[in-house]
DRENLUM-949721 format. One line per field, with one value per residue (C-alpha): residue number from 1; residue in one letter; x, y, z. Coordinates in nm, 3 decimals. Example, Ala and Ser with C-alpha at 12.3 -4.5 7.8 and 13.67 -1.06 7.14 Angstrom:
BEGIN
num: [1/2];
residuo: [a/s];
X: [1.230/1.367];
Y: [-0.450/-0.106];
Z: [0.780/0.714];
This chain:
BEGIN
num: [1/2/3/4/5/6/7/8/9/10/11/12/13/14/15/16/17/18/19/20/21/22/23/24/25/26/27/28/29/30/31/32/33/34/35/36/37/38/39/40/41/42/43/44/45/46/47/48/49/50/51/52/53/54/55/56/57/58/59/60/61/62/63/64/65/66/67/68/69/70/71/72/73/74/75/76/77/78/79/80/81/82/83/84/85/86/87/88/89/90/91/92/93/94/95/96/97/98/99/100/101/102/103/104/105/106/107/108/109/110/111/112/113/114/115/116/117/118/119/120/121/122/123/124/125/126/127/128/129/130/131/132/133/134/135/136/137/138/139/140/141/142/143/144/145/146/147/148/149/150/151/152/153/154/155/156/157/158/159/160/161/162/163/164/165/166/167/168/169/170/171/172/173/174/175/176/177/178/179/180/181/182/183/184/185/186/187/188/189/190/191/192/193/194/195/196/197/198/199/200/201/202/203/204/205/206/207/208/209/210/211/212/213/214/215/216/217/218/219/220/221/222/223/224/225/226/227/228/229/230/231/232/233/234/235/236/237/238/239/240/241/242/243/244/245/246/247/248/249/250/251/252/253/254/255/256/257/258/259/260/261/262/263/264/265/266/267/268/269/270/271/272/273/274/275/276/277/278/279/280/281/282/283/284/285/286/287/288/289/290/291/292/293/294/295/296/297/298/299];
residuo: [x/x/x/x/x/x/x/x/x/x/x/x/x/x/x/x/x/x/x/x/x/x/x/x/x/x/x/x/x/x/x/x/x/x/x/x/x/x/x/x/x/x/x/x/x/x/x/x/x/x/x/x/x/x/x/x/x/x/x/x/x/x/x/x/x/x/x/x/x/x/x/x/x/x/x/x/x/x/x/x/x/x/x/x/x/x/x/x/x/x/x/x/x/x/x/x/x/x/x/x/x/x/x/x/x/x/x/x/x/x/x/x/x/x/x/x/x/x/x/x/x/x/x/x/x/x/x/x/x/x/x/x/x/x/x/x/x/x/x/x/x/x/x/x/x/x/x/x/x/x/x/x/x/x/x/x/x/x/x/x/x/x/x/x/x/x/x/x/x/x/x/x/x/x/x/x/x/x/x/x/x/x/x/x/x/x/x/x/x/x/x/x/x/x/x/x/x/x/x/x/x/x/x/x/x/x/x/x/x/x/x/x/x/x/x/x/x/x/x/x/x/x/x/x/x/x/x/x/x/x/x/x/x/x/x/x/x/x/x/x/x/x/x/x/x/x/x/x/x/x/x/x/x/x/x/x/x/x/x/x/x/x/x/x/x/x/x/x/x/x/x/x/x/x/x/x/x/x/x/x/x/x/x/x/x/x/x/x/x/x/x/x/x/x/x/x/x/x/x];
X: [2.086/1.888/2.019/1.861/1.720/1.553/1.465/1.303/1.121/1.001/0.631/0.566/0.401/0.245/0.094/-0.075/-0.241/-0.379/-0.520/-0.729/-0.847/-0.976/-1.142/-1.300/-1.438/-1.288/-1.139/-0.816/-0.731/-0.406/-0.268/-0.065/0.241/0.225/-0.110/0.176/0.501/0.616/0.683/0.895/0.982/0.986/0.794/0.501/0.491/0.527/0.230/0.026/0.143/0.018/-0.305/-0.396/-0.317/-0.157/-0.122/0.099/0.191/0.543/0.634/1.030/1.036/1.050/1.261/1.538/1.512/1.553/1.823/2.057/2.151/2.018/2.018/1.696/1.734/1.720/1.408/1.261/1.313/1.129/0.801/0.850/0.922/0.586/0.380/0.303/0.289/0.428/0.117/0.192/0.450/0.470/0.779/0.887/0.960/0.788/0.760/0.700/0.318/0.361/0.601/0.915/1.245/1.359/1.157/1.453/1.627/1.277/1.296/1.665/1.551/1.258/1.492/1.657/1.314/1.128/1.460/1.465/1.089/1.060/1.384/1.148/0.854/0.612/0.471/0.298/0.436/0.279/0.343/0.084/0.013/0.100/0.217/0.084/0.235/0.018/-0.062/-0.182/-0.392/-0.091/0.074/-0.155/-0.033/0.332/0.208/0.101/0.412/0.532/0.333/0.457/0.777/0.705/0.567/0.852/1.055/0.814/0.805/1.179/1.132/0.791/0.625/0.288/0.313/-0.003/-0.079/-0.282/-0.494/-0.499/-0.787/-0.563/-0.331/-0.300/-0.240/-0.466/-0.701/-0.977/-1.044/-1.158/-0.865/-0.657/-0.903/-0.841/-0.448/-0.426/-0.630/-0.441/-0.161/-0.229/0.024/0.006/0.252/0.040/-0.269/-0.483/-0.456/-0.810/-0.810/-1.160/-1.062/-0.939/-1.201/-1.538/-1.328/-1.255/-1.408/-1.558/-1.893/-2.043/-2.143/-1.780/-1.741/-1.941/-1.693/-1.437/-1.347/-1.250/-0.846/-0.840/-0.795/-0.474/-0.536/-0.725/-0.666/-0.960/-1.078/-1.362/-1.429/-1.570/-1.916/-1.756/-1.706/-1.492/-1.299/-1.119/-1.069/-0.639/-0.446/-0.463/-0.894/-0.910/-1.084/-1.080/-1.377/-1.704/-1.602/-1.713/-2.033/-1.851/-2.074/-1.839/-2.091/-2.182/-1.843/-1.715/-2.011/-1.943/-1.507/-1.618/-1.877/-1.622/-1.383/-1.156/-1.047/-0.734/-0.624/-0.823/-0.521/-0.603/-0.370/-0.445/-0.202/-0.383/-0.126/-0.317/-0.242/0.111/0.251/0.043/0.078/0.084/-0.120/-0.378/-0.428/-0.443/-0.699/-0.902/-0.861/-0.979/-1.251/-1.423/-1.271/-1.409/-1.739/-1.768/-1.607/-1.874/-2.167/-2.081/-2.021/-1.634/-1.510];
Y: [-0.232/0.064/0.420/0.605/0.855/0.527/0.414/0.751/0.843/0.448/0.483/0.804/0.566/0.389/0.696/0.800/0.413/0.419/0.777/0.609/0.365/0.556/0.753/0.463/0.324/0.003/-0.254/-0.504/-0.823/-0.928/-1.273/-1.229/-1.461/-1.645/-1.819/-2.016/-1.982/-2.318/-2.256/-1.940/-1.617/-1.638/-1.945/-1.827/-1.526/-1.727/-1.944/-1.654/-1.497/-1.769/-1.713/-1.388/-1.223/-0.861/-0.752/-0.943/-0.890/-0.964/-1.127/-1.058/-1.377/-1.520/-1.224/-1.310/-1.643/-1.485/-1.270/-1.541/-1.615/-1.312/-0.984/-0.700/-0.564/-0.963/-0.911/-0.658/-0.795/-1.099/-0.910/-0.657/-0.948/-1.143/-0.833/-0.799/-0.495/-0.547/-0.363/-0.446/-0.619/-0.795/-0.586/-0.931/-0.676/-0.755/-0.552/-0.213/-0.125/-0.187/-0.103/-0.286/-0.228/-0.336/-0.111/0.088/-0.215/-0.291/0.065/-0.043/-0.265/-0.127/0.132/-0.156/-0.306/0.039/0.086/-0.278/-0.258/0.115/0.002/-0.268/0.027/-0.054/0.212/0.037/-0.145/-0.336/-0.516/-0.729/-0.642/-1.047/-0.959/-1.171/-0.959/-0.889/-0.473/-0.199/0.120/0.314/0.124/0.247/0.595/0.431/0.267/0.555/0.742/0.415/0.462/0.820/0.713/0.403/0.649/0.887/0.633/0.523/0.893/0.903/0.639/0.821/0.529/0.440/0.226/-0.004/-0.190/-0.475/-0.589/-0.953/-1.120/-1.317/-1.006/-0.904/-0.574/-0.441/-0.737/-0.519/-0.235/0.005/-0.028/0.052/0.324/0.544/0.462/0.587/0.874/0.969/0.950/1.165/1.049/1.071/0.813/0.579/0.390/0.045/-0.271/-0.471/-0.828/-0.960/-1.316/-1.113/-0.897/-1.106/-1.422/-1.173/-0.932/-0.737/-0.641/-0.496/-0.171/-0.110/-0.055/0.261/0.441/0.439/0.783/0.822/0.749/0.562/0.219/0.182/-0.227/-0.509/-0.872/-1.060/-1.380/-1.618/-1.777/-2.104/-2.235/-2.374/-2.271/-1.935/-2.071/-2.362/-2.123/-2.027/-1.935/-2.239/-2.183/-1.904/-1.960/-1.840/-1.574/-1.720/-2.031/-1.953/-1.790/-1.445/-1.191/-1.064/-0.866/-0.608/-0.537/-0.487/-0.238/-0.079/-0.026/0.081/0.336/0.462/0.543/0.248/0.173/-0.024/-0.430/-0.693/-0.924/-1.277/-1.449/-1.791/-2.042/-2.373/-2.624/-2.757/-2.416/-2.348/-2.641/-2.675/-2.536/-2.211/-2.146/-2.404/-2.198/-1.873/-2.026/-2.147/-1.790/-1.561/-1.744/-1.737/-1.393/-1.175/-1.346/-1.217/-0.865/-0.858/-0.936/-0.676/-0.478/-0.350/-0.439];
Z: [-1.488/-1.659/-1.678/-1.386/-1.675/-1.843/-1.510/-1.460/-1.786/-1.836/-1.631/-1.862/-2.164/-1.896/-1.754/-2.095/-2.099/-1.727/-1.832/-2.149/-1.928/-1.651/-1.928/-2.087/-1.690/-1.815/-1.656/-1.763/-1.721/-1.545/-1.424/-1.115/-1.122/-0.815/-0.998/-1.203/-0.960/-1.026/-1.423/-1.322/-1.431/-1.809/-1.826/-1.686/-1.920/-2.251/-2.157/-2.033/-2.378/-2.594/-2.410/-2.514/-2.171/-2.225/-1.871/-1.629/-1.242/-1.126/-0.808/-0.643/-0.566/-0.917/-1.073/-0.809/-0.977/-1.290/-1.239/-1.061/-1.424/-1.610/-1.614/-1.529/-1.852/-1.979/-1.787/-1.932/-2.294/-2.222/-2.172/-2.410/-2.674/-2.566/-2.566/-2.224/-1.975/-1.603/-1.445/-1.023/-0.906/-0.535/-0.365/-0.157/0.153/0.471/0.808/0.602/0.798/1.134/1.443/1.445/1.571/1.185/1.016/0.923/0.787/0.550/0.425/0.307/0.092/-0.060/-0.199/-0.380/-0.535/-0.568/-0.815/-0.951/-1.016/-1.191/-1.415/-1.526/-1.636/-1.309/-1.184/-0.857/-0.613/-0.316/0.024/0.233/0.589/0.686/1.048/1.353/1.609/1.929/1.851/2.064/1.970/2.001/1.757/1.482/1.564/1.449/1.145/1.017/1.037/0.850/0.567/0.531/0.543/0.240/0.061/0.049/-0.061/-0.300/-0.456/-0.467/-0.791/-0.928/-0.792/-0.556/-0.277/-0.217/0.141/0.122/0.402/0.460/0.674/0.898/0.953/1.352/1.187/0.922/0.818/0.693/0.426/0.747/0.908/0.634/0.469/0.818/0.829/0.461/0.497/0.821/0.627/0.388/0.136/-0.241/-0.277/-0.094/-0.224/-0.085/-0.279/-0.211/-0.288/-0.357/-0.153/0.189/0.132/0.136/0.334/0.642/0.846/0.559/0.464/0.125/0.280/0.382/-0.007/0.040/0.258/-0.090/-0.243/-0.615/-0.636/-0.307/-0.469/-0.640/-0.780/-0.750/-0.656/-0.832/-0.693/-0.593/-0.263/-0.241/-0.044/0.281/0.657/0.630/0.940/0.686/0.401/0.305/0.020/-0.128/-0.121/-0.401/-0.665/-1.036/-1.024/-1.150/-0.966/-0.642/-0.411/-0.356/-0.486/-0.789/-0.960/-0.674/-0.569/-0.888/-0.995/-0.643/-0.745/-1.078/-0.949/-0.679/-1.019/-1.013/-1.380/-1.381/-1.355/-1.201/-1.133/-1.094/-0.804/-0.719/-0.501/-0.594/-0.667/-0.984/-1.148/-0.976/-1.127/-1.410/-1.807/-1.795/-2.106/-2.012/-1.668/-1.838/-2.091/-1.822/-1.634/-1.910/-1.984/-1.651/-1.550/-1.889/-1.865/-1.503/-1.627/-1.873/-1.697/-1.445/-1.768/-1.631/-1.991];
């Protein structure tokens, strides 16, 4: 494990590059690593490496892998020796958004990966509002105090704390819903993760882009949806962008007019890619992805 000073003063560099890019109104690409979960931790990154991709998001569930036989600072050597930059990582803890009588128990153990993720040099964090629970309207009063409560933790590490809505959530499924818990929040800590494929798959509509302000959106999940009934589309459905009907182009003009300048993040959970080469995935991903990016002229 990291010094708690390294751990501290790590996101600093980082810092300096999100800066130049939000100056520049660019945006990167990323490859998110459930896209190529089945070649694991360090596997996945030396493909994606050999690819040309710089900017990699890390999932818990393959750095527990990992680290049954390594160590974090093992970890961190293997993307500093490829070249990459951990941008997001996937926290693995569930239960943080809404009421639950183990919410206290969740906000154990993001203190564990807030510190396991900053002593890798991430700087952003997330957790996906999955929940099928049956909710009330009271309930949202509740979830908000949640969020505050994630996103003091979160600032205990110098780190932000993303929610991402998810279209078959019970809980927060759309960007509305999650645009008036975070602004009744009020935290800095606390930013929205908006994934193009729960975004145009669910209850979401292009005009709901409009309501954005400048620093709302903390990072992007960048995928395409496929032409068939929305009512048979699931994970396994996403498409690489450019491969689908979802209208890529307008949304991303409408992020990058609303000031987002930061990683487009491609996560995918087709099997094909999941257990295929790595390199051949990532290949196939940045080609389609920057042609999109530069048609909607984001890079």
């Amino acid at each position: 494990m990291l010094s708690r000073r390294a751990m501290l003063l790590t996101p600093l560099a980082l810092i300096a590059t999100r800066a130049a890019s939000a100056a520049s109104g660019r945006m990167t690409l990323a490859i998110h690593q459930n896209t190529s979960a089945g070649a694991g931790f360090r596997g996945s990154l030396e493909g994606w490496s050999r690819a040309g991709i710089k900017h990699v998001e890390i999932t818990a569930a393959l750095l527990d892998e990992f680290l049954k036989t390594d160590s974090l600072t093992a970890a961190r050597r293997v993307l500093t020796d490829l070249g990459l930059t951990p941008i997001r990582a996937a926290s693995g803890v569930q239960g943080l958004w809404e009421p639950s009588p183990h919410h206290a128990a969740a906000l154990e153990d993001l203190k564990k990966r807030c510190e396991m993720f900053a002593a890798l040099g991430l700087n952003r964090i997330y957790s996906p509002t999955t929940t099928t629970q049956k909710f009330t309207e009271d309930d949202y009063k509740a979830g908000v105090d949640n969020m505050r409560q994630v996103g003091d933790v979160a600032k205990q590490f110098r780190l932000i704390f993303m929610a991402e809505f998810v279209r078959t959530s019970s809980f927060i499924s759309t960007l509305t819903t999650l645009l008036k818990m975070t602004r009744a929040a009020a935290h800095p800590n606390v930013a929205v993760l908006f994934d193009f494929y729960h975004f145009w798959s669910g209850l979401n509509k292009l005009e709901d882009l409009d309501l954005l302000r400048p620093g709302e959106i903390g990072h992007v999940h960048f995928q395409d949806v496929p032409d068939m009934p929305r009512e048979l589309l699931d994970s396994t459905t996403r498409f690489i962008p450019g491969d689908g009907i979802a209208p890529l182009n307008p949304i991303l003009r409408k992020l990058s007019d609303k000031g987002y300048a930061g990683p487009l993040s491609v996560e995918l959970f087709l099997p094909k890619f999941q257990k295929g080469d790595p390199f051949e995935v990532a290949r196939e991903i940045r080609q389609k992805a920057e042609s999109v990016m530069r048609q909607a002229r984001v890079m």
